[in-house]
Z-matrix of the N, CA and C atoms (Angstrom, degrees):
N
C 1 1.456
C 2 1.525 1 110.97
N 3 1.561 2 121.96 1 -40.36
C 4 1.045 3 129.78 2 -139.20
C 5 2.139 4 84.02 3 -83.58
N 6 1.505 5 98.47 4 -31.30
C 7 1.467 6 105.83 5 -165.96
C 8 1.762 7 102.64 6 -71.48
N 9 1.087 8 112.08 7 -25.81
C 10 1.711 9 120.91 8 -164.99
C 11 1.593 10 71.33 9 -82.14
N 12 0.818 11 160.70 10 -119.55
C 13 1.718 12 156.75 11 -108.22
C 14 1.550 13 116.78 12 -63.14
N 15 1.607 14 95.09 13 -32.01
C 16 1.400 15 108.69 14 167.44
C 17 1.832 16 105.19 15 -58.20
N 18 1.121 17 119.52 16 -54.65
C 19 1.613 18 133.69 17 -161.08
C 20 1.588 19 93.38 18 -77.32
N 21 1.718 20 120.45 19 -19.42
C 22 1.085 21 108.49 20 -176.24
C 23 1.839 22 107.88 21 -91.35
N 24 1.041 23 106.81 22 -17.93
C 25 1.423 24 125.52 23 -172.31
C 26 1.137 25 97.40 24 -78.01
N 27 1.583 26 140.27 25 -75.20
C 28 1.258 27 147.72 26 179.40
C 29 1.732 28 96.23 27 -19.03
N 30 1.727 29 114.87 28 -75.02
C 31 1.310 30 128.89 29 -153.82
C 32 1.753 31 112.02 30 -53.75
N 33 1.577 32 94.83 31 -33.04
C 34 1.362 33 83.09 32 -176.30
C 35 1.947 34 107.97 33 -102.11
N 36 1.215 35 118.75 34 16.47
C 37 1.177 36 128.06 35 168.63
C 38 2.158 37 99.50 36 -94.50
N 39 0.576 38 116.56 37 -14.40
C 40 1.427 39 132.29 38 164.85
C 41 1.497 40 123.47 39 -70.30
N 42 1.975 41 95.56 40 -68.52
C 43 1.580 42 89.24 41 171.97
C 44 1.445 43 121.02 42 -74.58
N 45 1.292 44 101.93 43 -8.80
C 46 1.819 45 100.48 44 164.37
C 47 1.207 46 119.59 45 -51.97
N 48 1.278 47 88.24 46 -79.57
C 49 1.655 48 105.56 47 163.82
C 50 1.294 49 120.72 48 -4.63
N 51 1.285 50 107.98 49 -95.33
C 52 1.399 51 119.74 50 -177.47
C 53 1.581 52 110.82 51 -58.61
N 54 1.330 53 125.64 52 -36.45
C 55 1.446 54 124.09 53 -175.61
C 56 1.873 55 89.17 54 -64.88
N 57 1.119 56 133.14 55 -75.76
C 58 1.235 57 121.15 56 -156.99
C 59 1.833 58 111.26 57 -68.33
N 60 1.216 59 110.16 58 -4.56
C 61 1.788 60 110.28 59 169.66
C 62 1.510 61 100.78 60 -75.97
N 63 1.274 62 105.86 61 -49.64
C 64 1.608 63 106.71 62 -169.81
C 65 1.758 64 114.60 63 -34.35
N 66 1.681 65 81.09 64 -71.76
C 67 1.787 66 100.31 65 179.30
C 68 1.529 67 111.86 66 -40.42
N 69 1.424 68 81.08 67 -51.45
C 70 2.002 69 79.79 68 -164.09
C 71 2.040 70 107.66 69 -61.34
N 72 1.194 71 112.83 70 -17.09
C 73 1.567 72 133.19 71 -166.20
C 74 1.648 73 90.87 72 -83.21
N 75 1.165 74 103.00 73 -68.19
C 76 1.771 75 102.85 74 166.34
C 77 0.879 76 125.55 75 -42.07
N 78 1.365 77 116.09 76 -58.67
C 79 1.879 78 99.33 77 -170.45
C 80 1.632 79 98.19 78 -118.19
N 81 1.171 80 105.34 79 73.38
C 82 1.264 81 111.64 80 -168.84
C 83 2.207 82 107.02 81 -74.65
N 84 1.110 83 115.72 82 -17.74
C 85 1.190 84 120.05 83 168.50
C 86 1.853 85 107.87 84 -71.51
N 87 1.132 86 117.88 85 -54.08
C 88 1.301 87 120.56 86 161.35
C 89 1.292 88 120.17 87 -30.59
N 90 0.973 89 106.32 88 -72.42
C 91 1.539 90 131.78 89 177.29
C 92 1.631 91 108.57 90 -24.73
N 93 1.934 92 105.79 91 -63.32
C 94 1.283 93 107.52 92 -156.82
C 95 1.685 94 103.20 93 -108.65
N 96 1.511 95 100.49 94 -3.46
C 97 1.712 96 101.67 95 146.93
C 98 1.448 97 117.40 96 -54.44
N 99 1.647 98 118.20 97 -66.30
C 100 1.064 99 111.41 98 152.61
C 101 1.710 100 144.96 99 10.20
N 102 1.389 101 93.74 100 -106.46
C 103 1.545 102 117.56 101 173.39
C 104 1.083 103 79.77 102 -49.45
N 105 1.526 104 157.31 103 -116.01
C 106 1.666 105 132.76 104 -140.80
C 107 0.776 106 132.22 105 -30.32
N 108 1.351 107 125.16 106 -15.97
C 109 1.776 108 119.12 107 170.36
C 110 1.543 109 106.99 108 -99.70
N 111 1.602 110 135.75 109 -2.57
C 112 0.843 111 131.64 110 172.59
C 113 1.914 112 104.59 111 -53.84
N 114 1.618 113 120.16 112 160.94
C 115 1.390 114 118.99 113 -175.25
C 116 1.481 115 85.67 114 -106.37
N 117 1.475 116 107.48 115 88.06
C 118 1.495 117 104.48 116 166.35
C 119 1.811 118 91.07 117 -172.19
N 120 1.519 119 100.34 118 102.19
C 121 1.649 120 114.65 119 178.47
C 122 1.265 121 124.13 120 -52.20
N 123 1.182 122 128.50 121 -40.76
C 124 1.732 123 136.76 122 156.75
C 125 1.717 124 97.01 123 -47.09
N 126 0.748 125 92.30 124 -58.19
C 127 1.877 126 96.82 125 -162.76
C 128 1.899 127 100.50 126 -54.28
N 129 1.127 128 133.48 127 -31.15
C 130 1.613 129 164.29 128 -164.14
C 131 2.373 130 75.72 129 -72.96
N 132 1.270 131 79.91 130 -75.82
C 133 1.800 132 68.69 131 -162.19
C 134 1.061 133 133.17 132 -68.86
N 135 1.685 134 98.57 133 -27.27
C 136 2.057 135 112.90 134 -175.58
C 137 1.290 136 83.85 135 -82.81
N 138 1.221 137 167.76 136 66.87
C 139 1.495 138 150.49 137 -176.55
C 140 1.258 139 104.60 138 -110.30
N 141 1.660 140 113.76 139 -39.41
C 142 1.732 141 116.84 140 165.24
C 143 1.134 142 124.29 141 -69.38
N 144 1.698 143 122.92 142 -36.77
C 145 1.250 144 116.98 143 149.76
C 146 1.691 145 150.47 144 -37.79
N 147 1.389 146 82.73 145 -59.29
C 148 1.228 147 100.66 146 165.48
C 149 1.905 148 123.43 147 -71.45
N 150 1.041 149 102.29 148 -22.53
C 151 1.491 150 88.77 149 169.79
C 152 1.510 151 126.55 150 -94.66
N 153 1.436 152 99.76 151 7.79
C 154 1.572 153 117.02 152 140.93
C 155 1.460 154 121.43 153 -73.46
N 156 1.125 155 102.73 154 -84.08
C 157 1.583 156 122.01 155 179.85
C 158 1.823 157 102.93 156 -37.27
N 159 1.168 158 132.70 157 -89.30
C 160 1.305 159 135.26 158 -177.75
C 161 1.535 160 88.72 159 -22.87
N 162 1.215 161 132.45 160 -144.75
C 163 1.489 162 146.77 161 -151.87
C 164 1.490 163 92.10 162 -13.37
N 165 1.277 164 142.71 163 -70.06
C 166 1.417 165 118.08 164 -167.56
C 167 1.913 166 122.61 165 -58.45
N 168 1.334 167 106.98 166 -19.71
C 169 1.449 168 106.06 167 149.91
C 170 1.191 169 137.40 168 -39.97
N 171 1.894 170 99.15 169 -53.89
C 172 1.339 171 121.71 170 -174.15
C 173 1.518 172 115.38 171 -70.05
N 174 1.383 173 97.83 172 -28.21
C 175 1.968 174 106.79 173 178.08
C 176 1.238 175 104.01 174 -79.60
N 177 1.418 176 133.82 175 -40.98
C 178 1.395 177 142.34 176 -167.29
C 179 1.416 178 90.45 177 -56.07
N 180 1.440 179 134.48 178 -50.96
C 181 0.917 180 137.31 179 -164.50
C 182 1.149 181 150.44 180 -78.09
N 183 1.509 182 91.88 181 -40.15
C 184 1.617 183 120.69 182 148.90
C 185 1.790 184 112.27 183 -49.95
N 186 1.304 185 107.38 184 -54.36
C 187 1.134 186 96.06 185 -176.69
C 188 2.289 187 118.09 186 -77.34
N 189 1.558 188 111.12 187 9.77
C 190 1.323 189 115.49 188 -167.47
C 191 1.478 190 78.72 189 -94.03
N 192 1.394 191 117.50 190 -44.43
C 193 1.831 192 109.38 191 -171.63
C 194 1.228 193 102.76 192 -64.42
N 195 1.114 194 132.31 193 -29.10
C 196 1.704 195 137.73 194 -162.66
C 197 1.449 196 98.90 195 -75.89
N 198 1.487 197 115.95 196 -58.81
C 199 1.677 198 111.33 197 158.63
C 200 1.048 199 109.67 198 -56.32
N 201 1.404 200 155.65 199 -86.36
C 202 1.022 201 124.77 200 -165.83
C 203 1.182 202 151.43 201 -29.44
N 204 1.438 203 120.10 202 -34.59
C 205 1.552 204 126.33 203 165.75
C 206 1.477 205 99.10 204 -54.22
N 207 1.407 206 152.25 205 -38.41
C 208 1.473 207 142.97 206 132.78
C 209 1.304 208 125.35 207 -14.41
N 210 1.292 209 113.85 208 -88.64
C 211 1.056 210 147.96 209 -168.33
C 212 1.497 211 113.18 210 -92.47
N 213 1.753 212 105.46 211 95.02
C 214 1.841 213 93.88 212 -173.12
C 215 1.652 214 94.69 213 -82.11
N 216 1.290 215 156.74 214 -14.46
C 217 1.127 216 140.90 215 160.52
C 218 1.506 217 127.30 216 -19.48
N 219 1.372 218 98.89 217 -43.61
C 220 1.651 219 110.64 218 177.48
C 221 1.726 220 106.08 219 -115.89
N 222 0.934 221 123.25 220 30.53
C 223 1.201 222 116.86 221 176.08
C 224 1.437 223 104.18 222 -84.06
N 225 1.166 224 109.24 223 -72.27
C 226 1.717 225 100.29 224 166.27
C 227 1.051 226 147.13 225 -38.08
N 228 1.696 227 111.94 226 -44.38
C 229 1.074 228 119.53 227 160.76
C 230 1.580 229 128.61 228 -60.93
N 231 1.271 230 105.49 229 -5.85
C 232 1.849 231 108.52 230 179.08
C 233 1.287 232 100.56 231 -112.01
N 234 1.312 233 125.95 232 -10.60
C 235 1.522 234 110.79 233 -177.88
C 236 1.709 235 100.98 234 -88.30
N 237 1.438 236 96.53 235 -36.55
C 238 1.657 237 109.54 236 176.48
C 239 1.773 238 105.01 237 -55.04
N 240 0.928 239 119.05 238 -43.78
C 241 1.553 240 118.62 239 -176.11
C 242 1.808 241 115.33 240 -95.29
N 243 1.499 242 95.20 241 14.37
C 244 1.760 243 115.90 242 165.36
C 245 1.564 244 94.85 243 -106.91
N 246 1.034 245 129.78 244 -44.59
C 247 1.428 246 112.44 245 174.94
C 248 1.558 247 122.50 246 -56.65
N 249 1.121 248 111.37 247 -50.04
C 250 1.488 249 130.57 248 168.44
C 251 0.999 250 130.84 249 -32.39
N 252 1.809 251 104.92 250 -53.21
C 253 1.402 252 136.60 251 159.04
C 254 2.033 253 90.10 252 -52.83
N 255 0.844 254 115.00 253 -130.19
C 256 1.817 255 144.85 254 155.16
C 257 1.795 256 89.85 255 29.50
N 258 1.576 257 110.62 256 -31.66
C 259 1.962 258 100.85 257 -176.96
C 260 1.671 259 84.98 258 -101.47
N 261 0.586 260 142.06 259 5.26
C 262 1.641 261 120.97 260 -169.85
C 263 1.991 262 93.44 261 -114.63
N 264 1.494 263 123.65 262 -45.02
C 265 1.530 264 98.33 263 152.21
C 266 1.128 265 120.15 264 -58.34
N 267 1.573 266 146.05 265 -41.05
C 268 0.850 267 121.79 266 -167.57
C 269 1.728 268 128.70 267 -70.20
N 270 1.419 269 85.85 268 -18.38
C 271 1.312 270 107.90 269 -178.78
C 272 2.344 271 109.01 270 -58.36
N 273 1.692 272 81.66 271 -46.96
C 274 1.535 273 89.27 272 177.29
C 275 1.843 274 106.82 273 -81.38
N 276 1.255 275 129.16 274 -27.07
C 277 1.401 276 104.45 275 157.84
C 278 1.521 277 109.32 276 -30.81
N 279 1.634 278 86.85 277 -85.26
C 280 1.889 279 85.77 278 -170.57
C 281 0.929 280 149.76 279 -25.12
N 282 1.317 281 116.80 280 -23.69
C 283 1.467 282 139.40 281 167.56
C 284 1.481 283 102.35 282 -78.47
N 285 1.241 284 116.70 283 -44.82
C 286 1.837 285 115.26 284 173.71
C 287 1.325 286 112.72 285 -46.71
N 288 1.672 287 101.04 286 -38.71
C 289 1.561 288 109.41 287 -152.57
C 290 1.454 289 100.37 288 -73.96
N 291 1.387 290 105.25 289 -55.28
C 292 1.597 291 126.63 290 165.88
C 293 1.491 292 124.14 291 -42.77
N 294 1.043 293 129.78 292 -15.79
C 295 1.187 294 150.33 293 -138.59
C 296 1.654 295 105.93 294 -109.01
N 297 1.426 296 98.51 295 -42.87
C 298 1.628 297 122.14 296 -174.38
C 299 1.693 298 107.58 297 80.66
N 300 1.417 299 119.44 298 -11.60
C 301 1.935 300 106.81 299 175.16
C 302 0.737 301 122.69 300 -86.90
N 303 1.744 302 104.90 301 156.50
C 304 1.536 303 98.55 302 -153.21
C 305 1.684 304 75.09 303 -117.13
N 306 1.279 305 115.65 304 88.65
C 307 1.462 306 117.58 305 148.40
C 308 1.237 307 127.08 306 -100.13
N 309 1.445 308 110.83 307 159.61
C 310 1.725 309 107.56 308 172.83
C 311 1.061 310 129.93 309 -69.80
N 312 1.416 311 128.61 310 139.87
C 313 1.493 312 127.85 311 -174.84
C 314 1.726 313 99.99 312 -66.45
N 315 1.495 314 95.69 313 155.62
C 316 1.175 315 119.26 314 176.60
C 317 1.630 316 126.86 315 -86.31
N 318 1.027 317 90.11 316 -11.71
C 319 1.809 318 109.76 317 173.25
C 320 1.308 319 115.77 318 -42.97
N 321 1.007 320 110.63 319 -19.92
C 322 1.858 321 110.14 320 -158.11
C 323 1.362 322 121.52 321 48.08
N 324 1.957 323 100.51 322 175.43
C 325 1.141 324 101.20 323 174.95
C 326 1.737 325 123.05 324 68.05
N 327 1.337 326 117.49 325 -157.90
C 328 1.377 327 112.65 326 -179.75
C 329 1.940 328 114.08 327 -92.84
N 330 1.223 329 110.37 328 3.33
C 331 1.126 330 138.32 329 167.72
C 332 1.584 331 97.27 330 -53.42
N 333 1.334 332 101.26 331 -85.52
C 334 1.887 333 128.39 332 173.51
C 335 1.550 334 84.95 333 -11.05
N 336 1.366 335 140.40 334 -55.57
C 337 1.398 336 120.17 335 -124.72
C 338 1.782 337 92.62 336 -114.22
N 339 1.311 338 136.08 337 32.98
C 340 0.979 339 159.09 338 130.76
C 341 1.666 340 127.41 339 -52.53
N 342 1.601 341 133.65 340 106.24
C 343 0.817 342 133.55 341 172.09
C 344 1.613 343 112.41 342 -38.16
N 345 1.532 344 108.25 343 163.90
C 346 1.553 345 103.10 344 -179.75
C 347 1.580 346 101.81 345 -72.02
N 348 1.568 347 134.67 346 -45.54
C 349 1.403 348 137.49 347 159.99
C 350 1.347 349 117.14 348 -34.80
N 351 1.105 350 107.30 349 -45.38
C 352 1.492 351 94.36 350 -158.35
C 353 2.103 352 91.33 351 -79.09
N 354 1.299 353 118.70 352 -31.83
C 355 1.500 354 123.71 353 169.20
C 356 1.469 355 102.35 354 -40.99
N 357 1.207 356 137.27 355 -53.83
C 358 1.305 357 152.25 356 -138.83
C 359 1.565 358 88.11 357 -89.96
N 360 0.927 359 129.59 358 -59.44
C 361 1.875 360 127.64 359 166.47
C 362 1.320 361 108.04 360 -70.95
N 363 1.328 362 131.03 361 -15.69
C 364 1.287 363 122.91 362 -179.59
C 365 2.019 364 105.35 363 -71.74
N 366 1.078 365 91.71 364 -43.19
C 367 2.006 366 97.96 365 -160.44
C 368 2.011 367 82.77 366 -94.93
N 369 0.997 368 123.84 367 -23.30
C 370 1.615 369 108.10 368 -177.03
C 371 1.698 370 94.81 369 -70.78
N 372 1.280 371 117.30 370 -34.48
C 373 1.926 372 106.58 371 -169.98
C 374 1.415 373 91.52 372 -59.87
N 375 1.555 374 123.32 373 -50.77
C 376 1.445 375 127.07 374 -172.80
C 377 1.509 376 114.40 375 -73.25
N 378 1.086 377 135.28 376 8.94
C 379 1.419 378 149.88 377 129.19
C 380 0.818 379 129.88 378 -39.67
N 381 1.570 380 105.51 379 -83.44
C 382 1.688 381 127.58 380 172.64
C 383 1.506 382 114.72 381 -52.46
N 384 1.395 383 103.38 382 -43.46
C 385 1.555 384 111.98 383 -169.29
C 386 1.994 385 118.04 384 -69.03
N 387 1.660 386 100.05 385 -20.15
C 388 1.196 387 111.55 386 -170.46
C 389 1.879 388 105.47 387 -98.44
N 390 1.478 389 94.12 388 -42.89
C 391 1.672 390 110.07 389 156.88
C 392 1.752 391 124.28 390 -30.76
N 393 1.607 392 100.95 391 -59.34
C 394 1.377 393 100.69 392 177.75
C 395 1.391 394 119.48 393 -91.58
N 396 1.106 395 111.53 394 11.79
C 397 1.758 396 122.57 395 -177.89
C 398 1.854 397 104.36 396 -97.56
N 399 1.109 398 110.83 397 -21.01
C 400 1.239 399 128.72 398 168.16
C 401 1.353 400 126.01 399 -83.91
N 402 1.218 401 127.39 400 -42.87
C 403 1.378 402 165.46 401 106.50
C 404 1.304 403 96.34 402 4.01
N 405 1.135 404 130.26 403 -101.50
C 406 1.478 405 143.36 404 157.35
C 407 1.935 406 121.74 405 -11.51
N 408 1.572 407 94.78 406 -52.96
C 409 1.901 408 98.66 407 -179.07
C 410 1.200 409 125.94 408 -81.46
N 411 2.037 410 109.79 409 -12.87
C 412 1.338 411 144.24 410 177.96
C 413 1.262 412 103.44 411 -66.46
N 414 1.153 413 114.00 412 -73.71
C 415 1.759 414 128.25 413 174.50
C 416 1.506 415 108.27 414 -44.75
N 417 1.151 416 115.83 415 -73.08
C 418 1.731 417 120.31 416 174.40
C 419 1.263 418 102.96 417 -19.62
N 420 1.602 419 120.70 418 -66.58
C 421 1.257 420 136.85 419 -134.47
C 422 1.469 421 95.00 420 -66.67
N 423 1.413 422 110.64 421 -53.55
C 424 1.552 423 127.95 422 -167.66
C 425 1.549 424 106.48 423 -73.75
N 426 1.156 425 119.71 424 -29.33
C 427 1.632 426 102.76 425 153.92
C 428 1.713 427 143.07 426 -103.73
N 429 1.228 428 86.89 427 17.24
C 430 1.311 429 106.03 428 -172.46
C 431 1.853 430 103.84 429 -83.41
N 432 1.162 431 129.77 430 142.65
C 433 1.603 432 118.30 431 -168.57
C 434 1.666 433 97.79 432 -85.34
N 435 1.546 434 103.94 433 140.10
C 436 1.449 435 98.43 434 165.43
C 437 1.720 436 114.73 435 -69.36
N 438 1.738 437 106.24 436 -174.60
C 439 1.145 438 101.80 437 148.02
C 440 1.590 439 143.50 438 -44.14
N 441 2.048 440 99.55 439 -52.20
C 442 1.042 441 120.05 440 -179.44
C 443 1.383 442 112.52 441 -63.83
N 444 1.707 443 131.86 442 -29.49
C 445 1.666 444 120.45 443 161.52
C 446 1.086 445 111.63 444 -58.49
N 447 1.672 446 113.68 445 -48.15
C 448 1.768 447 105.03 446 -170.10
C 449 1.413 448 99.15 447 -64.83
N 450 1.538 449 148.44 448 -33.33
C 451 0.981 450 120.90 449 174.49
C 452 1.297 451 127.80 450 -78.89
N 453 1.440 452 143.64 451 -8.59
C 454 0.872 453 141.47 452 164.80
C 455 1.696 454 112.82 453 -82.19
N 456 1.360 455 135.19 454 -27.97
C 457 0.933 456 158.63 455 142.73
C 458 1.711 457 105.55 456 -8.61
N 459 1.634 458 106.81 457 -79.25
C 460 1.390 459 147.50 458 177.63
C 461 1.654 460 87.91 459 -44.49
N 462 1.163 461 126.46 460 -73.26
C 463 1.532 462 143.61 461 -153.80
C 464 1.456 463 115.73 462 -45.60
N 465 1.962 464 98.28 463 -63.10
C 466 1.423 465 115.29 464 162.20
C 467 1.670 466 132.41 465 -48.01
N 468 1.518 467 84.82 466 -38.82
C 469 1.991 468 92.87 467 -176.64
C 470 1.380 469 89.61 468 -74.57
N 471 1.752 470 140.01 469 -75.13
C 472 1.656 471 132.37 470 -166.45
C 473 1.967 472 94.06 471 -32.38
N 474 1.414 473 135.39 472 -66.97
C 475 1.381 474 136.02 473 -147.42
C 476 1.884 475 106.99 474 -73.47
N 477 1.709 476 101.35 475 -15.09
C 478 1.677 477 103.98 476 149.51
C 479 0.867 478 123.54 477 -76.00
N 480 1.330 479 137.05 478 -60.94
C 481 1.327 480 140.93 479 162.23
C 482 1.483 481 123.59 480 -27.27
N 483 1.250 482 124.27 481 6.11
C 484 1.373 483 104.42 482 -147.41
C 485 1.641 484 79.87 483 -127.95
């Protein structure tokens, strides 16, 4: 069960992903109109940068979870660098929240039309949810037998047998 929520978590940390790269890729003037009116002066100059960089993060990423459901090597490591992602907006909510403006989120899409609060519970479920999926693949991992038990495993039982 615990693995189906994990696979369900991944998928929709994916279509995030990519749903909010898209938008932001589209209306990428929007976007970095935006972030300039945010009250955060760094944010004022990187604003062209960043409205590159941000969404191609978000795709990079989408597609690292997308390998991962493959490949558990990087499964962790992309959900771990979805949290990262997921604390560093939340980090800039807060400053929105703190801030007192009532500007529009930069998220795009139908995302955009999300209070800054309700954002702030929006990316904490995807926190928590990515948190215990890690939590979850950690534990597995560490009891799960390697190769090297099953082969030593294998080794001991043939040298009974014998």
């Amino acid at each position: 069960m615990k693995t189906v929520l994990i696979q369900i978590c991944i998928v929709l940390l994916c279509l995030l992903f990519v749903y909010t790269s898209a938008s932001k890729f589209l209306d990428y003037d929007k976007f970095v109109f935006q972030m300039r009116l945010a009250p955060v002066p760094l944010m004022k100059i990187l604003a062209p940068a960043l409205g590159w960089l941000v969404p191609a993060v978000e795709f990079i990423l989408a597609v690292a979870l997308a390998v991962g459901m493959f490949i558990p090597a990087i499964k962790i490591k992309a959900l771990q660098a979805s949290i990262f992602l997921l604390v560093a907006f939340e980090i800039y909510i807060a400053i929105m929240l703190l801030s007192g403006s009532h500007l529009p989120c930069t998220c795009g899409g139908i995302i955009s039309k999300m209070g800054w609060k309700q954002h702030l519970l929006f990316n904490g479920f995807f926190i928590l949810a990515s948190s215990l999926s890690i939590k979850y693949l950690k534990e597995h991992k560490a009891s799960t037998p390697t190769e090297h038990d099953i082969d030593n495993l294998k080794y001991f039982h043939a040298r009974k047998n014998r």
